[in-house]
N, C-alpha and C positions, 0 to 999 in steps of 0.2 A: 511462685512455685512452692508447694509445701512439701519441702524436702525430706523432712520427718515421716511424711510415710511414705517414702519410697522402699525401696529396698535397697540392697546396696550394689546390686549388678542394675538396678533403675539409674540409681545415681549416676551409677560411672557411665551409663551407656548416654544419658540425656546431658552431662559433662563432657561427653566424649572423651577420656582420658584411659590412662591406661595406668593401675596403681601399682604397680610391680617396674613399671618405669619412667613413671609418670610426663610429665608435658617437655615438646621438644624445642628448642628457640623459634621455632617461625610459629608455633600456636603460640608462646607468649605474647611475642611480639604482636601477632594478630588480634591475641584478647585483651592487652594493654591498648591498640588502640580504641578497641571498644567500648572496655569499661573503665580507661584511665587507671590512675595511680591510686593505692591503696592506704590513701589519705583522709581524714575527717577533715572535712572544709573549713576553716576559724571563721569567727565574725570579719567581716568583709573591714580594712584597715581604713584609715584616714587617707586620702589622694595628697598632694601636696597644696594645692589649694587650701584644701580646708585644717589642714597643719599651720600651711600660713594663717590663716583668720584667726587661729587657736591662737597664734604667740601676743595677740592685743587685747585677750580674756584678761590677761594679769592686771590687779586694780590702779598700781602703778604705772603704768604704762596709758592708761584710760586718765588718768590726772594727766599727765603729759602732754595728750592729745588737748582735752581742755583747755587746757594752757595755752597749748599752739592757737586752736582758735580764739582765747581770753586776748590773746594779745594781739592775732589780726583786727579780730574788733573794735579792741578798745585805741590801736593806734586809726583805726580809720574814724574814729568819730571826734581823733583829734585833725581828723583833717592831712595827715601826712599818715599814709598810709605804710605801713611796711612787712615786707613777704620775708626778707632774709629769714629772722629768727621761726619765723613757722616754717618756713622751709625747712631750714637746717635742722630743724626739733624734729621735722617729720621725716625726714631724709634720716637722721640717725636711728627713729625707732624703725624704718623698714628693714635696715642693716641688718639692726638688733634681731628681728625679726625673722630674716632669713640666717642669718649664722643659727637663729633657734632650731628653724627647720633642719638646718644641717648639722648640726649637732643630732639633732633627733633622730634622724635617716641614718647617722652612721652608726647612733647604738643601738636601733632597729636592726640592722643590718646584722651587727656583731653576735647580738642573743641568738637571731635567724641560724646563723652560721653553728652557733654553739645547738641550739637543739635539734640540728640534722644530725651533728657531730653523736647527740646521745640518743639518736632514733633506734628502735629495737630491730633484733633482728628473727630470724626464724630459719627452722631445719628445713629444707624443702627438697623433694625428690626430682629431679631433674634429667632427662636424656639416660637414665638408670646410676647416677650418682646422686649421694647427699650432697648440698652444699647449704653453706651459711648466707644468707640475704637478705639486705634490709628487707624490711616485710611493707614496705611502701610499694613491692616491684613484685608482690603476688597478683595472682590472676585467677579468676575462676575456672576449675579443673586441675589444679594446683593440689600436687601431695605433698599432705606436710607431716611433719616429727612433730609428736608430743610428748616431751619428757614433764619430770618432775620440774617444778619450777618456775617452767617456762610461761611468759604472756601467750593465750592462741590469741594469732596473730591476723584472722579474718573469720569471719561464721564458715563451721567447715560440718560435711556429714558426715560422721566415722566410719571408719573401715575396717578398724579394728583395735581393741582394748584390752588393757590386762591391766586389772585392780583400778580403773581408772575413777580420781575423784577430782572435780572441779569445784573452784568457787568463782559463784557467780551472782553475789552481793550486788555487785555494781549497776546490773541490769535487772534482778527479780527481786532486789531485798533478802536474801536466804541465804542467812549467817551462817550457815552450817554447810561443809562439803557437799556435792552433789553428783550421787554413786553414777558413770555414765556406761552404756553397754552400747556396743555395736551393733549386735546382733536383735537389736527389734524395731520395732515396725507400728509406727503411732497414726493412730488416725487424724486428717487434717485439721481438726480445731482444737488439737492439744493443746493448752494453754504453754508459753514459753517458759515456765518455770519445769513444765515436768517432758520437756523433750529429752528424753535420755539420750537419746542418739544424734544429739547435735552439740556441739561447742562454739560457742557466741567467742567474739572478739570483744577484747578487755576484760575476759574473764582469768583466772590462773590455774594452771594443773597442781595441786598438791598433793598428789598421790599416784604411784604407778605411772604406765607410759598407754601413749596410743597414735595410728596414723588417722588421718583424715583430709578429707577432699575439700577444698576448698569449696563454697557455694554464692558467697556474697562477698563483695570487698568493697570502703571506702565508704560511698554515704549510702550503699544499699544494704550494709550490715543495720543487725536491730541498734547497736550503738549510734550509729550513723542517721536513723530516723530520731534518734533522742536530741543526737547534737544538729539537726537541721530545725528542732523547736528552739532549741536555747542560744544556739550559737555565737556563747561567751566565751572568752580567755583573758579573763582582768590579771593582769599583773599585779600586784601591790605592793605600795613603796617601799625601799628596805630599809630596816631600825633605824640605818642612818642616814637615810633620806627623811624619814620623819625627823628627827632629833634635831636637822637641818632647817629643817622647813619650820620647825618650832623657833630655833635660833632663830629664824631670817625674818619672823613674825616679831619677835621679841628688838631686834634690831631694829627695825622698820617704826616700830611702834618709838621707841627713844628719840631715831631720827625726825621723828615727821614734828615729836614734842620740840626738839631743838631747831628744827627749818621753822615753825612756828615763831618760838622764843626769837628766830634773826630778825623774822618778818617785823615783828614787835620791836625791837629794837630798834630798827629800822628807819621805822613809822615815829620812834618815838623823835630819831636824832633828823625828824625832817626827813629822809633819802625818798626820792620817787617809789609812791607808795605801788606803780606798775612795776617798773624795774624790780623795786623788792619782792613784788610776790614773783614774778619771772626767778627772779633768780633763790627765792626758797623751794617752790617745785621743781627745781631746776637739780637742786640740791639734794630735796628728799628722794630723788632718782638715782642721783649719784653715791647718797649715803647707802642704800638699802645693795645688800647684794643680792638681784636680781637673779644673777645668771650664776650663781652658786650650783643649786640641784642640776641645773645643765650640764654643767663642769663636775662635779660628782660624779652624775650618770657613765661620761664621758671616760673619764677615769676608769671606774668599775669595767665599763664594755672594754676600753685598750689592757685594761690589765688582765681580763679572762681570756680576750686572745690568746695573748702571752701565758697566760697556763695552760694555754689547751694545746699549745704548740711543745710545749714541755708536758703533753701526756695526762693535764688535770683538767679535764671537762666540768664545769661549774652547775651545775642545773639549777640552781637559784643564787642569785645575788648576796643574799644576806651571808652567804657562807665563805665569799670574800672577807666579809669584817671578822666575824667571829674565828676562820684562820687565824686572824694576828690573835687571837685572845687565848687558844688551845696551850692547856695545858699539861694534858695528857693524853696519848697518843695507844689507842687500844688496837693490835694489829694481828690478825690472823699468821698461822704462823707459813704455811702453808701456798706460794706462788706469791706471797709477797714480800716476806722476809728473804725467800727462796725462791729457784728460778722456776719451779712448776713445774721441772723435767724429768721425772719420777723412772729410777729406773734401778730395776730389780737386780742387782749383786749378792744378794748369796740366798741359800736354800739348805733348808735343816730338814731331820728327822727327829724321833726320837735319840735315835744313836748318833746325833750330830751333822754338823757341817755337812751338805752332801753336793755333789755334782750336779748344774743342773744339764747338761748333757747327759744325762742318766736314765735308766728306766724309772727311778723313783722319779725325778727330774720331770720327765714327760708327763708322768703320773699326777701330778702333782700340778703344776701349770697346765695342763687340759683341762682339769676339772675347775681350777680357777677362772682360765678364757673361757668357758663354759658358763660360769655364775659371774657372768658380769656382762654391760649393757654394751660396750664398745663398737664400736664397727671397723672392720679391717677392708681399705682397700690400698690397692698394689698402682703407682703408678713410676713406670721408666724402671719395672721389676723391684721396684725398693716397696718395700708395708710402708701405708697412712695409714694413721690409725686417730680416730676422732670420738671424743669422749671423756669422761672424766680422768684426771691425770693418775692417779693412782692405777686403774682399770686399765689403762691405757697402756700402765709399764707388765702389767699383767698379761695383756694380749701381746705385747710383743716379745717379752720373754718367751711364752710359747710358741708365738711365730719363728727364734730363734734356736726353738727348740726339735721343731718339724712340727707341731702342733698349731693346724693352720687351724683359728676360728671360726672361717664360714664354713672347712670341711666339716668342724667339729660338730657346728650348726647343724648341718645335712644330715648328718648321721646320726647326732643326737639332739631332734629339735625340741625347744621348749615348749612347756604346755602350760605352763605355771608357773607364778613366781609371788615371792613378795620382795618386794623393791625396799632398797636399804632404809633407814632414818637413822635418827641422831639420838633417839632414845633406845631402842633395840642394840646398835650397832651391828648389825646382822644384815645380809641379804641371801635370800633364798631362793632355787630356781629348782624347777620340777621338768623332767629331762625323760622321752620315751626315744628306746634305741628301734633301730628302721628293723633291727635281726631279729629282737627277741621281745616280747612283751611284757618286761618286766618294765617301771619305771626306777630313776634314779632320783633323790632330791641332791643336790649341794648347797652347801652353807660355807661363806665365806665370812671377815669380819674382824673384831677387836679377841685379841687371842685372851683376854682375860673373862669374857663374855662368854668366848665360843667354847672354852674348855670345861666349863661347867656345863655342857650341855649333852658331853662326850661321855660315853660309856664302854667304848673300845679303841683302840689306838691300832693304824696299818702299818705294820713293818714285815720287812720278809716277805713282801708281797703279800701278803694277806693279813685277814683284820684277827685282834687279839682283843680282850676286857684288858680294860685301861686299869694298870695298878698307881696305887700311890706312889712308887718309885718313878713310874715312868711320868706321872704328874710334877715329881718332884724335877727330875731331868727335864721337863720340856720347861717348867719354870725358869728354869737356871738358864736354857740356852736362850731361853725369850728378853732374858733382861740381861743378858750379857749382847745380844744383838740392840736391843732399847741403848743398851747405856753405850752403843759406839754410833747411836742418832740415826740408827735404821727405822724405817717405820717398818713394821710386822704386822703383813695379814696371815691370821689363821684360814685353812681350809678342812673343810670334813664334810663328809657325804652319807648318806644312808640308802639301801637297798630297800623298794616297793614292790609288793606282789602287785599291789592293785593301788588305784587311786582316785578318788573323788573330791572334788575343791571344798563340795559343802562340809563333806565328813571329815577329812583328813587332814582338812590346811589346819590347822589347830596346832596337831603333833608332829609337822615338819620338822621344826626348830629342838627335839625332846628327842635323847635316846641314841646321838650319832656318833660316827667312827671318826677319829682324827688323823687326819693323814699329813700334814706338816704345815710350817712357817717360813713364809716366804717374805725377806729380810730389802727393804728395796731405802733408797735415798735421795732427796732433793735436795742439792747444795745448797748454802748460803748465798745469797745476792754477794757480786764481790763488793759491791756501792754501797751495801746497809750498813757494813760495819763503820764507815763513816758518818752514813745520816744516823745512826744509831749517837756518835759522839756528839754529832754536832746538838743531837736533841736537847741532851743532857747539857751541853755547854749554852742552850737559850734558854734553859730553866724548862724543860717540855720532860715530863715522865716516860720513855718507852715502855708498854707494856704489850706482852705477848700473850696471846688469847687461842686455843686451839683444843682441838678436839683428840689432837695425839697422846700418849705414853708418856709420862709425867720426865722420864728418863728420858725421853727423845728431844722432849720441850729442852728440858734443861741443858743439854750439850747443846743444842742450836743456839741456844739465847746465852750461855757461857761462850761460845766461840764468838757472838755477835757484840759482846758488854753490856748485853740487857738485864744478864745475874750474873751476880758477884759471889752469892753466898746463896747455896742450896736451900737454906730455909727460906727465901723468898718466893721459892714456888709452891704453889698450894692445888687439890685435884678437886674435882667438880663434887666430889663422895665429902669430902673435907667441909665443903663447903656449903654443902645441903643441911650441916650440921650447924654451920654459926648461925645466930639470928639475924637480923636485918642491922640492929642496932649495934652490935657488935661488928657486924662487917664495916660498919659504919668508922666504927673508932677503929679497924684494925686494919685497913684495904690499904692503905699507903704502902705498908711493909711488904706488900708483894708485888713481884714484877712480870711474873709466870701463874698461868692460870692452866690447869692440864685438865684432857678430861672433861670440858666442859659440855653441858648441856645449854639450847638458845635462853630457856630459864634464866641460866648462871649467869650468861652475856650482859641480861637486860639488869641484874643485879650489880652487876660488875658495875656498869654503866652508872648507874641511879645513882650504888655507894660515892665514887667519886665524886658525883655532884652536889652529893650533899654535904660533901664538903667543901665545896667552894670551887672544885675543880671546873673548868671547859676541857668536856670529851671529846676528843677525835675517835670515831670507829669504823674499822675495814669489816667488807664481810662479803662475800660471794653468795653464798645460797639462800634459800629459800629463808629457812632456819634465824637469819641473820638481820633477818626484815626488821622484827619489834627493836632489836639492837640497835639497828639501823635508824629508825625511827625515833629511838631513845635517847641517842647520843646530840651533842651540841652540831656537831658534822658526820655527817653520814658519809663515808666515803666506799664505795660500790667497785666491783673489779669490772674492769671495762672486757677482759678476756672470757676467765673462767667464770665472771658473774653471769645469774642467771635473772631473767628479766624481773622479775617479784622484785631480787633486792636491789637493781641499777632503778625500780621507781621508788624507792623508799629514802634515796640517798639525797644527798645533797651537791653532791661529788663524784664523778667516776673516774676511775685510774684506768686511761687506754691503755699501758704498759704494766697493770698490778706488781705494781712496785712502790716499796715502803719509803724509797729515797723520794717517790714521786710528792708521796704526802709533806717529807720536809721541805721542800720547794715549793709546795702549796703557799704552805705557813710562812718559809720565810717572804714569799712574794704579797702573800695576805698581809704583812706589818706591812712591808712595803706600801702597799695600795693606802692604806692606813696615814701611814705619815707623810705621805703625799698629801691623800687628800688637807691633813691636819695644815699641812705644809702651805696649800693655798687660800686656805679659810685664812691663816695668821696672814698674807700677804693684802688678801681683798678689802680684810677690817681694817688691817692698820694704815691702808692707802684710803680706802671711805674716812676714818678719822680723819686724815689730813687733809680734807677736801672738806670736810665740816668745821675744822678748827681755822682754819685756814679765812675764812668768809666769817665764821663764827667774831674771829677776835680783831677784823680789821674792823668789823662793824662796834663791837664795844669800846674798842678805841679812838673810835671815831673818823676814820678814815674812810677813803671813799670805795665801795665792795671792788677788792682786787680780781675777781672776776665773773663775768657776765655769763647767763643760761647756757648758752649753744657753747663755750669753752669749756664749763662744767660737763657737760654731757659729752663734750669730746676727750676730755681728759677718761672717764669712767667708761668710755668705749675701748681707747687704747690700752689701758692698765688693768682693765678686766677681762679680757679676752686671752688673746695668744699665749702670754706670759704664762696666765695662771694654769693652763691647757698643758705648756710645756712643763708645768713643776709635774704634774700627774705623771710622764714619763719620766722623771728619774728614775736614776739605778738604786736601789735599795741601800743603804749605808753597809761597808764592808763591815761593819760589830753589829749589825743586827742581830744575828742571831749568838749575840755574846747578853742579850741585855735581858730581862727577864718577860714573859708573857703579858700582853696589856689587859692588863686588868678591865672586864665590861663597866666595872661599876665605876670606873674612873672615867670623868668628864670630860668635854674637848676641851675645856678651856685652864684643865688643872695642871700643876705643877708652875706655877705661874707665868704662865700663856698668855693670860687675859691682861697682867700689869703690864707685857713685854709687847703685845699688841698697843697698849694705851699709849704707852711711852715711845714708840716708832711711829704712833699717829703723830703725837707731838712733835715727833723730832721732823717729821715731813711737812706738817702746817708750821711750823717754823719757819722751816728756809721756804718755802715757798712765800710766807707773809715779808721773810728780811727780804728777798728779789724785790718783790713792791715794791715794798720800801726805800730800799735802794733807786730802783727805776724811778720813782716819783721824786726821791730830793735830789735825785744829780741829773736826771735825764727829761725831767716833766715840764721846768718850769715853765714853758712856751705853748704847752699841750691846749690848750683852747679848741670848743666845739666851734661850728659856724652862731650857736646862738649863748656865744662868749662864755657856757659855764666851763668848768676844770675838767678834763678827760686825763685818767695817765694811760696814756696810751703806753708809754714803755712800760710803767712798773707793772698794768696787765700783762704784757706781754712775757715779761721776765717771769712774773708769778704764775702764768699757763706753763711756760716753757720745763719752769722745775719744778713744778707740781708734777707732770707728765712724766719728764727724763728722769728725775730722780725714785721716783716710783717704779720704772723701768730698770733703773740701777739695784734699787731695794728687792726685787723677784729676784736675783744672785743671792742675797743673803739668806734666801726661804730654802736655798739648796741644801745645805747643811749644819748642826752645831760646830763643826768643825771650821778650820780657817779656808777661805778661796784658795789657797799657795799650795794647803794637801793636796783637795778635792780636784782642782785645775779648772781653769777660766771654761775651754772648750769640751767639757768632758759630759756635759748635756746641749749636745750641739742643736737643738731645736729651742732652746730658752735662746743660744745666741742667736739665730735667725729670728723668733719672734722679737728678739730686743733691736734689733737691726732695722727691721721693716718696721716696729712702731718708733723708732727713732727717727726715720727717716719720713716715714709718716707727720710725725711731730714738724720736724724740720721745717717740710715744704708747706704747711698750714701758715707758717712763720713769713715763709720766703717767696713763697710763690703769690705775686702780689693778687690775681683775683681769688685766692682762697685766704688770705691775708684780711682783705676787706670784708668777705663774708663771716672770720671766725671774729673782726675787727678789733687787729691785732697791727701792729707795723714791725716793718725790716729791721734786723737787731743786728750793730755792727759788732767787730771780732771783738771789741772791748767787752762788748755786754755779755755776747757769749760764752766767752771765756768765764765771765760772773758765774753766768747759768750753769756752766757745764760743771764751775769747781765746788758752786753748793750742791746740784744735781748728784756729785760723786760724793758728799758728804756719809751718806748713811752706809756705805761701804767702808769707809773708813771708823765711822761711829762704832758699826757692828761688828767690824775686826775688831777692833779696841777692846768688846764689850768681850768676843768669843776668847780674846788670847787673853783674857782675864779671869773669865770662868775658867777655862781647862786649866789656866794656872794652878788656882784655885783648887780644883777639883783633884788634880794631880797630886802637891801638897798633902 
């Protein structure tokens, strides 16, 4: 159907809808079953089959396998065949294998979860009400609201436009707005760049408003035929997934040099040159941490839950990490420092203070609900009113005033406007009364803007030539309202004989009568004034960024402790004056930004970075996008944001709230030193599983332990444990410590000696157990073909390799001592310690899993051995932590 030349009583009649009250519940529901959900289809996912086949691509895991068959082969061509150690080998990588798969699935699952959570929504006409709808649950014959801002949200036909401009890059290439009109009538093979009368899906309004009917949704939109050619959605890995995956190359590559150097060693002092390669592939598997990026991933997905539950919806990964690094926090002032609930308290004239019960009162608020976009409806006889907040405390002041909006509509309906911006600050509306034919224009807006535009002033009921006196009094009462943190819109109007859009919109804004200041306030968040301290107490800059009266800024941000001293605020006129390189050397000094134009934002932004800072930016509208854009974290208002700037973000606040973003941040270090938390625990237990083998073989002893015990040790101690460090609670001084610096490494402040040195301390006791086990428990140990087996000092050296490693993921909880922190206070490290304990145990005890890992029963003497070296690095590491904080306290 070429809906472009229809008409637009074509459209509606061949839609069947009705645009004045658009589609009722049993037609949606009828045309949802029809043409389904208003979805682009992704590239079709992995099944879990082929997830599984994915986890034995890894190259290490493909040596393993080798292995396994290396060694069925090579024991049958000696004639004694043996399955155990292939089995076992292959039995652990399926494990492996599938914990992969489920690990995968569940932070599949969690993103999934997360990108419904930031799905767009859309204005849509319904049963004769607006409401707000994800726009997944559009249907064609669907009336939908086009504002400023907004994503259209399906290919729709228009019905009607005022100053209407779209971009629509994303589908024609045509960088430049795209003027669109309702009223014509294209012939069918208009090319789609010049359909004026249609609005394509993923395109954006950035200009004016307009309705439109829904015509296509989901993969029958023109977007929808682009994404059934490509139908990609590649993720790609986040900075510290690469960085990791660099690490675990870099590790891998040392390990395989020293599983080499054993093999050699090995080979040199005689040992069975099978055995030995068995148990250096056995090794290089155990040394490399494999299942690192797994556990990362895993991390990231449970900890966006966890923000998105507390209000921060994530929309990319990477802005996890660089949370914890934010060092300056850029915040609109406006529904997020504030509660958004905009409501009008007093009302002036020239001659002051006025009643707004009044005739001026009425006066004055009519023509305001008048020049404004809001919509008023009544439900259970109380006014809804839906719309920009400001606009909103505008219509319902006159709602309380007798001055009902849609009567006001009726009587004086609009025929023209220009819709507000950020460079103007002005909106203007063009107004013909149903009695008399004259028209009216009203101009609402910034009273510093609006009064230069003014050539007579209303008082007395009627209009006077505005003198400098009365300029000077409305000055006076406007910053004595500014400076008690009113916001102040001006209103003024002007009388039309006649009117033409082409001729006259020009001189709307030129020439008009001022008729008063209406003084309205959004409180303080009562939460900011703490997330305010606590910023400043983690080393984080609060700054405030707004489009308000420099006087309004600065009582909000003085009541909040974001200024301290009035020269810290600076206005966007101030600032069009420094250079680049000056703002450069001077932007620290300020904390307050007033007045701003998006220009000013994206400077704002830059300056700070270029000095070293990581930017946090909030931002709602359209305007806000390049800022958005610019900054290190984009964070988007999940309420009053409009769709432009929730796709620009990185971050959206469901509750636009400023305390949301400290929670971010503090829960971003958090993620942060987790994960740091289990990288220190994985390495230093792989060291000791290297050194361990490494130094019984230099010594000359017989390898303390065999392939499938190595590969069972590096199942249990890299699993659970490290999964459970990812859910710690965040350290109570986190946000006492200062911002983590990007350019600081995972392994600095020395991480990496403290990693080396817990290797050792574990290949230690696990080599003295051997040890032990072989001079007091071995002597008898004989194979059937008479050579030496220690079968106990194996068994002892599995036993504390494993438990003590298990004891060691405790000490990765905190710098602080166990006795602060408390044993049970990350009650899933104690269940995974429990079940890999027990786990261990029964490999030990349970005699046919016993014979399979080829280990024997260890009486209370030995265990007691095991269990009091096993508890060693708890005790090492208290030692080591009540040393530093001594230390450090001193």
């Amino acid at each position: 159907m070429h809906w472009h030349s229809l008409s637009i009583e074509e459209t509606i009649r061949e839609l069947k809808t009705d645009i004045n009250k658009g589609l009722s519940q049993n037609d949606v529901k009828e045309r949802q079953k029809q043409y389904g959900k208003n979805i682009l289809e992704a590239k079709k996912g992995k099944n879990l089959l082929q997830k599984f086949i994915a986890q034995f691509a890894d190259f290490m895991i493909i040596v393993l396998i080798c292995a396994a068959i290396v060694s069925l082969a090579v024991s049958y061509m000696d004639g004694n065949p043996d399955f155990v150690d292939p089995v076992i080998i292959l039995m652990i990588i399926f494990l492996n294998a599938f914990l992969g798969v489920l690990q995968e699935s569940r932070a599949e699952k969690a993103l999934e979860a997360l990108k419904k959570m930031a799905a767009p929504t859309a204005h849509v006409l319904r049963e004769s009400r607006v409401s707000e709808i994800p726009s997944s649950e559009l249907v064609p014959g669907d009336v939908v609201i086009l504002e400023t801002g907004c994503f259209v949200p399906a290919d729709c036909r228009l019905v009607h436009s005022v100053n209407l401009k779209v971009e629509e890059a994303s589908l024609t290439g045509e960088s430049h707005p795209v003027e669109k009109s309702a009223n014509v009538r294209l012939l069918p093979e208009t090319n789609l760049a010049d359909r004026k009368n249609m609005v394509m899906a993923t395109s954006t309004v950035l200009y004016g408003r307009g309705v439109g009917v829904v015509t296509a949704t989901g993969m029958n939109t023109q977007v929808g035929h682009i994404a059934r050619m490509i139908m990609e959605d590649d993720t790609p890995d986040t900075p510290l997934q690469k960085r990791l995956a660099k690490t675990g190359k870099v590790l891998g590559i040392s390990a395989l040099i020293i599983c080499i150097m054993v093999f050699l060693v090995g080979i040199y002092k005689k040992l069975p040159p099978f055995d030995m390669f068995m148990t250096s592939v056995s090794l290089a598997v155990a040394a490399i941490p494999e299942g690192l990026p797994a556990i990362v991933t895993i991390m990231l997905s449970l900890g966006v839950q966890r923000m998105a539950k507390k209000n921060a919806v994530i929309r990319k990964l990477p802005a996890v990490e660089t949370l914890g690094s934010a060092t300056v926090i850029c915040s609109d002032k406006t529904g997020t420092l504030t509660q958004n609930v905009m409501t009008v308290t007093e009302i002036a004239s020239v001659n002051g203070k006025e009643e707004m019960k009044s005739d001026f009162g009425f006066f004055l608020l009519s023509h305001a609900a008048l020049c404004s976009d809001s919509i008023l409806q009544t439900e259970n006889s109380l006014p809804v009113i839906s719309g920009e907040p400001t606009e909103k405390a505008l219509v319902l002041a006159a709602y309380n005033t007798g001055a009902d909006k849609n009567q006001l509509d009726l009587a004086y309906p609009r025929i023209y406007e220009i819709p507000f911006d950020s460079a103007r600050k002005l909106m203007t509306t063009v107004h013909k009364s149903s009695e008399i034919t004259a028209y009216r224009s009203i101009t609402k807006g910034a009273y510093d803007v609006l009064i230069e535009r003014c050539t007579h002033i209303y008082k007395d009921g009627k209009p006077h030539p505005l003198s400098v006196r009365d300029k000077n009094k409305l000055n006076s009462i406007n910053n004595t309202m500014t400076g008690r943190a009113l916001r102040v819109i001006a209103v003024a109007y002007k009388n039309l004989s006649r009117f033409n859009p082409t001729t006259d919109a020009s001189s709307l804004e030129k020439d008009l009568i001022f008729i008063g200041l209406i003084g309205m306030i959004d409180p303080p968040r009562k939460e900011v004034k703490e997330a305010v301290r606590v910023c400043k107490q983690a080393g984080i800059k609060p700054v405030m960024i707004t489009g308000d009266h420099i006087l309004t800024a600065q009582a909000i941000a003085k009541d909040l402790g974001i200024l301290t001293n009035p020269a810290e605020a600076i206005t966007g006129e101030e600032l069009s004056r420094i250079s680049d390189e000056r703002l450069n050397d001077t932007i620290s000094r300020y904390s307050v930004f007033a007045r701003v134009s998006p220009e000013h934002k994206v400077r704002i932004v830059k300056a700070y970075q270029n000095r070293g800072e990581v930017v946090a930016m909030t931002g709602d509208g359209v305007n806000d996008a390049p800022a958005l854009k610019a900054a290190d974290i984009g964070c988007a208002m999940g309420i009053s944001g409009t769709d432009v700037a929730k796709k620009a973000s990185d971050m959206i606040l469901t509750d636009d709230n400023f305390a949301t973003i400290v929670y971010a941040v503090q829960e971003g270090r958090g993620i942060y030193e987790n994960i740091k938390k289990a990288i220190h625990f994985l390495l230093s237990s792989n060291i000791g599983e290297i050194l361990t083998i490494f130094a019984a073989i230099l010594f000359g002893l017989p390898s303390p332990l065999v392939a499938v015990q190595l590969l069972w040790v590096n199942l249990v101690t890299d699993s659970l444990p490290a999964i459970s460090l990812g859910v710690e609670p965040a350290p109570k001084d986190i946000m006492k410590r200062k911002p983590i610096s990007p350019k600081k490494g995972m392994f600095a402040d020395g991480l990496a000696l403290q990693i080396v040195i817990e290797g050792i301390l574990i290949g230690s006791l696990a080599l003295t157990a051997f040890v032990i086990g072989v001079r007091y428990y071995d002597h008898h140990s004989l194979h059937e073909s008479n050579t030496f087996i220690p079968w106990v000092g194996r068994t002892m050296a599995f036993s504390v390799l494993s438990l003590s490693q298990l004891f060691h993921s405790f000490n990765m909880r905190s710098h602080r001592s166990l006795s602060e922190i408390g044993i049970f206070t990350n009650k899933k490290l104690v269940i995974s310690f429990l079940i890999c304990s027990l786990l261990q145990i029964s490999v030990v005890s349970v005699p046919p899993l016993a014979r399979v890992f080829q280990v024997v029963p260890l009486s209370i003497r030995q265990w007691a051995i095991v269990l009091m070296l096993s508890m060693a690095p708890i005790v090492v590491v208290e030692l080591q932590k009540k040393f530093n904080n001594k230390r450090h306290s001193s």
